[in-house]
DRENKEVO-725832 format. One record per residue: residue number from 0; residue in one letter; x, y, z negated of N, C-alpha, C in turn. Coordinates in steps of 0.1 Angstrom, whole numbers. Example, Ala and Ser with C-alpha at 12.3 -4.5 7.8 and 13.67 -1.06 7.14 Angstrom:
BEGIN
R/0/a/132/-57/-78/123/-45/-78/132/-33/-78
R/1/s/128/-22/-71/137/-11/-71/129/0/-79
REM end
This chain:
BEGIN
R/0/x/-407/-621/-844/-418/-629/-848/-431/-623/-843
R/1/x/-432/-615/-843/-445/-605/-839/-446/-608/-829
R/2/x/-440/-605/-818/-438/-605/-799/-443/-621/-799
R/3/x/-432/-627/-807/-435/-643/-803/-460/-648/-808
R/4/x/-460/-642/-821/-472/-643/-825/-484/-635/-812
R/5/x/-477/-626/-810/-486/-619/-797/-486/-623/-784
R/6/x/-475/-628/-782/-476/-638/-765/-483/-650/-770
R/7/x/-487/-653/-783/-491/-669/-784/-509/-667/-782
R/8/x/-508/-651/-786/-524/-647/-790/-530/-645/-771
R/9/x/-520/-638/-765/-526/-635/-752/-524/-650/-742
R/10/x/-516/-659/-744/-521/-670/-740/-532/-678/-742
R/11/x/-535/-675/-757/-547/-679/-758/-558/-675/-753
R/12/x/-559/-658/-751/-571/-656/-744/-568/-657/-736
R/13/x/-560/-660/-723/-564/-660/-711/-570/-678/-711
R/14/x/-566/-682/-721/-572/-697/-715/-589/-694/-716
R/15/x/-592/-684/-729/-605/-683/-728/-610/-673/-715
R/16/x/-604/-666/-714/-612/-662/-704/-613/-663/-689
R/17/x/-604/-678/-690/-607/-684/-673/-612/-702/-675
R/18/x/-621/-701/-687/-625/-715/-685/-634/-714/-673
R/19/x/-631/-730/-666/-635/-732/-658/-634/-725/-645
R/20/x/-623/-711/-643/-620/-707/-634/-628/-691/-639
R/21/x/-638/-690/-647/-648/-683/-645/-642/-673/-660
R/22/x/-642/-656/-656/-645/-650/-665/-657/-646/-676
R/23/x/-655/-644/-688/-665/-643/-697/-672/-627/-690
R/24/x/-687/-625/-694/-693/-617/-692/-696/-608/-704
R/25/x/-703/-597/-702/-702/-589/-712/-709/-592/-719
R/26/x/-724/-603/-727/-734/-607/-727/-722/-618/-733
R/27/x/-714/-624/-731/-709/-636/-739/-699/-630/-750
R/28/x/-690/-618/-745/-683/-607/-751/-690/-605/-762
R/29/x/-703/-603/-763/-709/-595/-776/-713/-606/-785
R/30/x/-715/-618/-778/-721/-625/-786/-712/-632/-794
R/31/x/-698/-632/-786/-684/-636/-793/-675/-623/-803
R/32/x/-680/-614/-805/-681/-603/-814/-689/-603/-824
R/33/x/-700/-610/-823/-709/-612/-834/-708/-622/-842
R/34/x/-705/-631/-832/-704/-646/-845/-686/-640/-854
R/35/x/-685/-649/-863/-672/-644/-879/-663/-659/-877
R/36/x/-670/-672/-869/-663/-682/-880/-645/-681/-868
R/37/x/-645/-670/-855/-634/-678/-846/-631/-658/-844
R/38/x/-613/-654/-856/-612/-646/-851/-606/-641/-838
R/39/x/-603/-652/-830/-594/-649/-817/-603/-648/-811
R/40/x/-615/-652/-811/-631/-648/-803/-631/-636/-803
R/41/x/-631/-629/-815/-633/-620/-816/-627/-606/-815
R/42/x/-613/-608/-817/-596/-601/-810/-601/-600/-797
R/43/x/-605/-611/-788/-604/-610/-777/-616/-601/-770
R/44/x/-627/-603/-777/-638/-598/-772/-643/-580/-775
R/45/x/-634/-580/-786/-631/-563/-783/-624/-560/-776
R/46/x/-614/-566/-773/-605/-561/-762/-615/-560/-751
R/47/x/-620/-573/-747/-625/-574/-734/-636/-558/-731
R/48/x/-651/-557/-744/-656/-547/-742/-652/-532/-741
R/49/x/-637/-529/-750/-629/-519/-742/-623/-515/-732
R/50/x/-617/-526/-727/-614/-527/-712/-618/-523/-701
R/51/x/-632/-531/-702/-642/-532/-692/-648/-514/-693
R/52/x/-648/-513/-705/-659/-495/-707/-671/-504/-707
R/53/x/-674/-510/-717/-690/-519/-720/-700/-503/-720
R/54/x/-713/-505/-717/-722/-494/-722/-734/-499/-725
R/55/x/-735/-517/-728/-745/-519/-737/-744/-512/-747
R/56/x/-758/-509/-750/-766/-505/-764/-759/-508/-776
R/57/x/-754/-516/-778/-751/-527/-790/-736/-528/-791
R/58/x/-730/-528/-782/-715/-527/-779/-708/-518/-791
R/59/x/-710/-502/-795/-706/-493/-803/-708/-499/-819
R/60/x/-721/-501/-818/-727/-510/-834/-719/-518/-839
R/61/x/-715/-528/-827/-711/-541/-831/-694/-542/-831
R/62/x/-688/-530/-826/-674/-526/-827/-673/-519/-840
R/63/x/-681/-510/-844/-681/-505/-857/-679/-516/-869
R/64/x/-692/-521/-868/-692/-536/-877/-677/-542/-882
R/65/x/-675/-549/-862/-662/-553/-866/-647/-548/-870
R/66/x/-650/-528/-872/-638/-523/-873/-640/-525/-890
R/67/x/-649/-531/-890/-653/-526/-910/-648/-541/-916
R/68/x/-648/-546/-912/-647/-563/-910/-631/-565/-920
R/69/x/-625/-567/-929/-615/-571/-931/-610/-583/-933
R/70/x/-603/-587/-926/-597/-605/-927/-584/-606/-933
R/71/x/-583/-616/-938/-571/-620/-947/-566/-630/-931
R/72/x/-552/-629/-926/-544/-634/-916/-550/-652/-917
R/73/x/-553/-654/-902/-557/-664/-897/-540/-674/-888
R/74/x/-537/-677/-897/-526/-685/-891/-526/-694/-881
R/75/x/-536/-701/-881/-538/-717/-875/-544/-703/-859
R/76/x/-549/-698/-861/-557/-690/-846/-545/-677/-838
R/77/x/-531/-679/-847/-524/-672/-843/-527/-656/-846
R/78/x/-536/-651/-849/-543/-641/-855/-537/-630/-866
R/79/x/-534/-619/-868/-528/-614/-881/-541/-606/-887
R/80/x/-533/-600/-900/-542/-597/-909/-548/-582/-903
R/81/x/-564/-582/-901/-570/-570/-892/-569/-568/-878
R/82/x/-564/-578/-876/-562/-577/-860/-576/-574/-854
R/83/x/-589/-578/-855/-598/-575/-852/-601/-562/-854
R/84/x/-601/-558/-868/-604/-544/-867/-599/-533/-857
R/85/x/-584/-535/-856/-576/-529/-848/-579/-529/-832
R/86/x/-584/-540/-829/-586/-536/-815/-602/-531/-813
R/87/x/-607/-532/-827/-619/-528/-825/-619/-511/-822
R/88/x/-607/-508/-833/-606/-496/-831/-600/-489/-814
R/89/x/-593/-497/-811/-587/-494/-801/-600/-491/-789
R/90/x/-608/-502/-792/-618/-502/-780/-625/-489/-783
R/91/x/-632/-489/-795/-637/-471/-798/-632/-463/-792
R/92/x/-618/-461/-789/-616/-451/-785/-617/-449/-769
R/93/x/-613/-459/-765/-615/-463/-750/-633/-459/-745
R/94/x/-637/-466/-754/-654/-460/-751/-659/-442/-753
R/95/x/-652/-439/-763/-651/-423/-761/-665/-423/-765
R/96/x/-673/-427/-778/-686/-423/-777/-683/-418/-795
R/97/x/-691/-409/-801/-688/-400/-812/-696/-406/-823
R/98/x/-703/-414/-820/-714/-423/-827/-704/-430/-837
R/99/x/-688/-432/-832/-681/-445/-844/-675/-431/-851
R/100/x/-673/-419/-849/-664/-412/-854/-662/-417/-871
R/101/x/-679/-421/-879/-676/-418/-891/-670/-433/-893
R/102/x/-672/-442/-890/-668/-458/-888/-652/-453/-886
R/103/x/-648/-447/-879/-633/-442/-875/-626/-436/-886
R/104/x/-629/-427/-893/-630/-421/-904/-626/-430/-914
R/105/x/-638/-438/-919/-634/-444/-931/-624/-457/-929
R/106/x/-619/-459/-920/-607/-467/-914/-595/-460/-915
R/107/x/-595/-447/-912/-584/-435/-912/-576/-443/-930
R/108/x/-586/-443/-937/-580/-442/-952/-580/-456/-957
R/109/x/-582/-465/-947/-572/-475/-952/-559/-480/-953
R/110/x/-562/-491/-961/-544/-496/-967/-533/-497/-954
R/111/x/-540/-506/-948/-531/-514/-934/-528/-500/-922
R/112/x/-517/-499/-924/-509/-489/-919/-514/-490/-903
R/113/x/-512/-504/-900/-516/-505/-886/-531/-502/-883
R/114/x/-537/-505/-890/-551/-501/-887/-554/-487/-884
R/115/x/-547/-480/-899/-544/-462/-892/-541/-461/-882
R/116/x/-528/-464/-878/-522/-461/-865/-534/-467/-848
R/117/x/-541/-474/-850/-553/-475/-843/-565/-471/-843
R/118/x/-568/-471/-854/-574/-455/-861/-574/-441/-854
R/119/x/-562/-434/-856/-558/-424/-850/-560/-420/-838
R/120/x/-551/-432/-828/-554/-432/-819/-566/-427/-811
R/121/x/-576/-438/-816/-590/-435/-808/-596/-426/-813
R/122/x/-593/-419/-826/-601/-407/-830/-596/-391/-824
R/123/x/-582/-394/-814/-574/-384/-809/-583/-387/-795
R/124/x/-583/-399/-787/-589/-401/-774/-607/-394/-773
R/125/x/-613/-398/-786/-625/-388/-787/-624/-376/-790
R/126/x/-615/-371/-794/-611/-353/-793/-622/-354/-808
R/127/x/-620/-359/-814/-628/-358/-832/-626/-348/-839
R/128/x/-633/-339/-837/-626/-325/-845/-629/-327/-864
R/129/x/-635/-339/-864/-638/-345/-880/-623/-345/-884
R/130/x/-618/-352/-875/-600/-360/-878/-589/-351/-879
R/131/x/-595/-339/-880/-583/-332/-882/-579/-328/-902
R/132/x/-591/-327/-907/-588/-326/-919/-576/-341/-924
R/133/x/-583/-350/-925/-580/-359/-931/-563/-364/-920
R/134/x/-562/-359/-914/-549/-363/-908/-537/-356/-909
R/135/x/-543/-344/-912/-533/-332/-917/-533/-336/-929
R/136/x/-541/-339/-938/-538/-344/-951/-526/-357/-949
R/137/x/-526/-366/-945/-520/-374/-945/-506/-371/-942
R/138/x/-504/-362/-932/-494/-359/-929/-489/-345/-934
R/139/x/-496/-341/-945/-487/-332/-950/-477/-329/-965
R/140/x/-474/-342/-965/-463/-343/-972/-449/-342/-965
R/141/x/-449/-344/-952/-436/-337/-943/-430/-358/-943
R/142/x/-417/-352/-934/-411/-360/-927/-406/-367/-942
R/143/x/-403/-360/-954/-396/-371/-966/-404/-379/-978
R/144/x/-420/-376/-968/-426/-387/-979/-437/-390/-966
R/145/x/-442/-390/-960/-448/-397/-947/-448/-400/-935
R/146/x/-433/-395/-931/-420/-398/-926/-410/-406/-930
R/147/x/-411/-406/-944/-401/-417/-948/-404/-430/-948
R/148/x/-392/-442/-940/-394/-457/-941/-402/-463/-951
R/149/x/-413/-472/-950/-413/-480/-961/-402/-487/-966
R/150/x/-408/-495/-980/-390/-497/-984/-390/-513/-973
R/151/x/-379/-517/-974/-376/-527/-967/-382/-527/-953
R/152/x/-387/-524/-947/-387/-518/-937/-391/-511/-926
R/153/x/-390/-508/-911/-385/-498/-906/-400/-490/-898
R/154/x/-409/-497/-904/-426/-490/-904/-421/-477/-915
R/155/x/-429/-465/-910/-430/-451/-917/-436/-453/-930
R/156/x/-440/-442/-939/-453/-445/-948/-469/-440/-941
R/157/x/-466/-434/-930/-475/-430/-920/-475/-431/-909
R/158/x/-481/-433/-900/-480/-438/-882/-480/-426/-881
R/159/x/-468/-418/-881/-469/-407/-877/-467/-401/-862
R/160/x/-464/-407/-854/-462/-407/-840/-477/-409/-836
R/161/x/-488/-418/-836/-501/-417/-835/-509/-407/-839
R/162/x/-506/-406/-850/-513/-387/-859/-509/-375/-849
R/163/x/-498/-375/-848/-490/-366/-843/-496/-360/-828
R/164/x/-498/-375/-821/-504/-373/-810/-518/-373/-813
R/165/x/-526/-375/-820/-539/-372/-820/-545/-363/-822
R/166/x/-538/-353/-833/-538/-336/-833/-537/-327/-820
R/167/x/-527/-334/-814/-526/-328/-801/-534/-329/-790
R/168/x/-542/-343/-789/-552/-344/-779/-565/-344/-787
R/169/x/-565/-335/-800/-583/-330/-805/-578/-317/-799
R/170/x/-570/-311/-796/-573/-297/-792/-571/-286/-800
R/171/x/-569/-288/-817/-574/-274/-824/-559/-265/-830
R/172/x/-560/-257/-824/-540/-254/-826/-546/-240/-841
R/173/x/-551/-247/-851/-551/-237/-860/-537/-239/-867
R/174/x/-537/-232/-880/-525/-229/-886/-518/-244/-893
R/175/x/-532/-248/-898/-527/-261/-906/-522/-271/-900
R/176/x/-528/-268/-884/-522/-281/-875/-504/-280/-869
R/177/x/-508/-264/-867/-493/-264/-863/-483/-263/-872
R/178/x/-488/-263/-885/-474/-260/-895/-469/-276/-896
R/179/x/-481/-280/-896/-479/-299/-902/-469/-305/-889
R/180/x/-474/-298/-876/-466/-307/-863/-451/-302/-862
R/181/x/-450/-286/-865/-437/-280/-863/-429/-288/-876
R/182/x/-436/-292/-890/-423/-302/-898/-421/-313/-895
R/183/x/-427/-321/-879/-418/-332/-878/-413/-331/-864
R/184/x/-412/-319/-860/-400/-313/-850/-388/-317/-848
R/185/x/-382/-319/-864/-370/-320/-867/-370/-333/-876
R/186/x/-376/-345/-873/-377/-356/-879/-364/-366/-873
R/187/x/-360/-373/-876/-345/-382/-872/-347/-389/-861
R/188/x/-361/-397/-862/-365/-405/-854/-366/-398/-836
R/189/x/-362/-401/-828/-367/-393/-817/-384/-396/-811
R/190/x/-386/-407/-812/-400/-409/-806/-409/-399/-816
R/191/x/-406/-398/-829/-411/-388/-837/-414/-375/-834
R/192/x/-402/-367/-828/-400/-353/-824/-406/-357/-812
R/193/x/-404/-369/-803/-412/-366/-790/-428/-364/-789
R/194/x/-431/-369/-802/-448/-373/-803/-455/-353/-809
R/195/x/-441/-354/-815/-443/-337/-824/-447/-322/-813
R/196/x/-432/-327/-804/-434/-315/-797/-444/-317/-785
R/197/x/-446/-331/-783/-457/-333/-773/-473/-321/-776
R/198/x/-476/-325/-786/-485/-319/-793/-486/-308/-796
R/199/x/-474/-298/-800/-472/-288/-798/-474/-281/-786
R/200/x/-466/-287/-774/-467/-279/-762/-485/-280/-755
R/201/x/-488/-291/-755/-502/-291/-756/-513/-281/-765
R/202/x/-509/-277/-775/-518/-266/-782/-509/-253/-784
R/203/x/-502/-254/-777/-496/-239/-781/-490/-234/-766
R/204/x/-486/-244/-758/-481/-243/-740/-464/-235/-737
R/205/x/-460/-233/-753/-450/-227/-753/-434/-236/-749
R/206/x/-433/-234/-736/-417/-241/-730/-410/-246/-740
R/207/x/-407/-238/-750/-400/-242/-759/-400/-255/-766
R/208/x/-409/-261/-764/-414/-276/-768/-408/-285/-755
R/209/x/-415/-280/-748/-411/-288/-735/-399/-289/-731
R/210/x/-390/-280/-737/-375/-283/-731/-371/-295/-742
R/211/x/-379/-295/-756/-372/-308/-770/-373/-321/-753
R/212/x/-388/-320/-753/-391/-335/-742/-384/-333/-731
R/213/x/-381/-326/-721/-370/-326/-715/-356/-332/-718
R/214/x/-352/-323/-728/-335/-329/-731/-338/-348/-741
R/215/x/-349/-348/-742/-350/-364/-743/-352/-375/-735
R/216/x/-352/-367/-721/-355/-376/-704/-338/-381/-707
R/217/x/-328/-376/-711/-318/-380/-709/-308/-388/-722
R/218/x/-320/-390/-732/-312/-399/-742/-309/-412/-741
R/219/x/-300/-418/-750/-288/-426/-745/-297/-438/-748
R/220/x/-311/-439/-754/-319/-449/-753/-332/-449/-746
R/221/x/-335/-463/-738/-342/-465/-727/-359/-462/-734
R/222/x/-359/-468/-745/-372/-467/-751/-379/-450/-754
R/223/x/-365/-441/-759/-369/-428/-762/-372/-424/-747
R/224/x/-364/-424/-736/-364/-414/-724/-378/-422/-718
R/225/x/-383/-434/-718/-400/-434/-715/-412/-426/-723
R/226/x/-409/-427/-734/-414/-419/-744/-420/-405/-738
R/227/x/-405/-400/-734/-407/-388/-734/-412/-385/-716
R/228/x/-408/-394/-714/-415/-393/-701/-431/-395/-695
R/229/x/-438/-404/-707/-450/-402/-711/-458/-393/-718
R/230/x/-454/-384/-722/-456/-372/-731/-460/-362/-724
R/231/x/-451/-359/-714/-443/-349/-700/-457/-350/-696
R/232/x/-460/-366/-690/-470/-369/-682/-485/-365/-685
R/233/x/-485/-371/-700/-499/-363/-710/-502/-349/-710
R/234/x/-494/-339/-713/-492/-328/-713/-498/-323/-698
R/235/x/-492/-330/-687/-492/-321/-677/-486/-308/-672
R/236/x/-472/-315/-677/-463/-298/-675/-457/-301/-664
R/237/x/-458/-292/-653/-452/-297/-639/-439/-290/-639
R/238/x/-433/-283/-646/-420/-278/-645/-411/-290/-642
R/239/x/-416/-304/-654/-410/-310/-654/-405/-322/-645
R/240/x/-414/-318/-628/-412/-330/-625/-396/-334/-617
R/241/x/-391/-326/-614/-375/-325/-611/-365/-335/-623
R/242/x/-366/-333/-631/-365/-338/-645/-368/-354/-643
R/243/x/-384/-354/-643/-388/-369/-643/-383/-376/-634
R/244/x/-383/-364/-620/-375/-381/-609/-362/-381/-610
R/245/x/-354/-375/-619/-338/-376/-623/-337/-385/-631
R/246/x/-350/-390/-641/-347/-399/-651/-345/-416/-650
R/247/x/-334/-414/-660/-331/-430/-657/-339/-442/-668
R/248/x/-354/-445/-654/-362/-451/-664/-375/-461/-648
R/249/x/-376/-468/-655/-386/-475/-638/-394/-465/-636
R/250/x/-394/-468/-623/-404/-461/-612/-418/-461/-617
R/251/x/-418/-473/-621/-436/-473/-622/-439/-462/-633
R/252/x/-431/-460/-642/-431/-451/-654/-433/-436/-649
R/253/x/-425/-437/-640/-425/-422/-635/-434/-421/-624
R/254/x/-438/-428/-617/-456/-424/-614/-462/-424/-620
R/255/x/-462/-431/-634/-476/-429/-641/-470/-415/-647
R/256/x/-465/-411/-650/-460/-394/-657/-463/-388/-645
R/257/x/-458/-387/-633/-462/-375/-620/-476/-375/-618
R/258/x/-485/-386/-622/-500/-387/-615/-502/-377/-629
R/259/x/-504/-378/-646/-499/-374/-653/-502/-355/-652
R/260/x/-488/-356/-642/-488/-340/-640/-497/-334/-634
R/261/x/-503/-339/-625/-518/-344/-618/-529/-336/-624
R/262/x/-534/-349/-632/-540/-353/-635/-546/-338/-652
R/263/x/-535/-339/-658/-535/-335/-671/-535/-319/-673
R/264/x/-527/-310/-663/-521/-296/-663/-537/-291/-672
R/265/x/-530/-283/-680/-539/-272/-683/-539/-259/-675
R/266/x/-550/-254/-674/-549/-241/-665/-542/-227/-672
R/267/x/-535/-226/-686/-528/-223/-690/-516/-229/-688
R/268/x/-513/-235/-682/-495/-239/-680/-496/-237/-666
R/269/x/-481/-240/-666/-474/-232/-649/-484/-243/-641
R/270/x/-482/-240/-631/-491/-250/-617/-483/-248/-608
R/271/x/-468/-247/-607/-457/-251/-599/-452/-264/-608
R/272/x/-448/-275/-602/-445/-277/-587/-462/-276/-579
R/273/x/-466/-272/-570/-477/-277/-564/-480/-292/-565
R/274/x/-495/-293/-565/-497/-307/-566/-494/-318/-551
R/275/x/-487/-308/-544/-486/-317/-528/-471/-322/-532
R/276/x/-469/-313/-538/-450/-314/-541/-452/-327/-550
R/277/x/-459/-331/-556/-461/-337/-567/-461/-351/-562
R/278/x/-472/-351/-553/-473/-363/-544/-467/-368/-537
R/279/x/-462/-357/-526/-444/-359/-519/-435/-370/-532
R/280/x/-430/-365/-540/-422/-366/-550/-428/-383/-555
R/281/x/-443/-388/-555/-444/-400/-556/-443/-411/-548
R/282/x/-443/-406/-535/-442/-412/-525/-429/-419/-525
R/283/x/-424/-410/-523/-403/-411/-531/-402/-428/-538
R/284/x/-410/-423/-547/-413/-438/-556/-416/-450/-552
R/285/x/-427/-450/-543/-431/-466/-539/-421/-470/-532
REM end
């Protein structure tokens, strides 16, 4: 139902944003972010200002606003409940500007799970070193109370794979962060442990992480072995690129993970394979 409600939503914006042949501009974006009475205007038009990397003046303001904005689900517009907010959040992050952090914040501790989990996100993409208290709070009740299913179903009681990863890309490998990330190490879920040790090896650089995401290039499901092959790529561990072009997963996945290795290495992790080796190895790809 979801998939079906979200192909209905992105058909609808592309009708909006090719009337007449002609894309909307960022000047009609904002102004379709301002007005309340049409939320698919509005879904769409954060999207669009994240997308694009808007750097009007007003763009940050008016994404805050709308992350604050709560809607009761618009059925007739195809719309769910916060969907605005959510991509408002999404675009915050994409903008990378510290100005929403506290707007970010007070979204962290709302009800709608999903909102968190976009939330998170963009408060991990701004490297928000505010977001570390309140996320380690959330997550530290461990994998058997914010790791455990809601009841009926198969949502966590915490977006813990978003948290997980957002600790990891604020950078702060203190004690509270790594105790919190080492107890969902050993969580059931695999995207879980992939999101865990991702974040680990990122703040601590210790292989031992990177072999969990390794020996998950080769699980018996399609969805975990991109996972982990996105993680690999985040990280920037080049050990792993032998690994990634063994994996049975599309091409396009595993150039975006090689560019990735690229792109991401810390100058604390190995810098073998060389970056030519790297490129050799994408070429392979096309």
């Amino acid at each position: 139902m979801m998939r079906k409600t979200q192909h209905s939503m992105i058909e609808n914006f592309k009708q909006l944003n090719n009337r007449n042949g002609k894309p909307i501009s960022e000047a009609e974006a904002l102004l379709w972010l301002k007005q309340t009475s049409d939320t698919s205007m509005q879904y769409y038009a954060a999207w669009w200002l994240g997308r694009n990397r808007s750097t009007h003046p007003e763009t940050v303001f008016l994404l805050c606003q709308a992350l604050n904005q709560r809607q009761p689900r618009a059925i007739e517009s195809g719309v769910e409940s916060n969907a605005v907010a959510r991509n408002a959040a999404r675009a915050l992050g994409k903008l990378n500007d510290k100005a929403a952090i506290p707007s970010l914040l007070r979204a962290l501790e709302d009800d709608d799970d999903g909102l968190r989990e976009a939330t998170a996100r963009a408060l991990g993409e701004i490297k928000a070193l505010e977001a570390i208290e309140p996320l380690v709070k959330r997550l530290a009740s461990g994998p058997n109370v914010a790791g455990k299913p809601q009841e009926n179903s198969p949502r966590l009681n915490e977006p813990c794979e978003a948290m997980l990863e957002s600790l990891g890309n604020i950078g702060c490998p203190n004690p509270e962060v790594l105790s919190v990330l080492q107890a969902f190490s050993e969580h059931d879920r695999p995207l879980i442990r992939s999101a865990s040790s991702r974040a680990l090896l990122q703040l601590t650089g210790e292989p031992y992480w990177a072999n969990i995401l390794l020996d998950l290039l080769s699980h018996n499901q399609l969805q975990v072995r991109r996972s982990a092959l996105m993680d690999l790529g985040a990280v920037g561990w080049r050990p792993a690129l032998e690994a990634i072009m063994k994996t049975l997963a599309e091409n396009s996945l595993k150039l975006i993970a090689l560019r990735g290795l690229i792109e991401n290495t810390s100058t604390s992790h190995p810098q073998e394979p060389s970056i030519n080796e790297i490129m050799l190895s994408m070429d392979k790809l096309l």
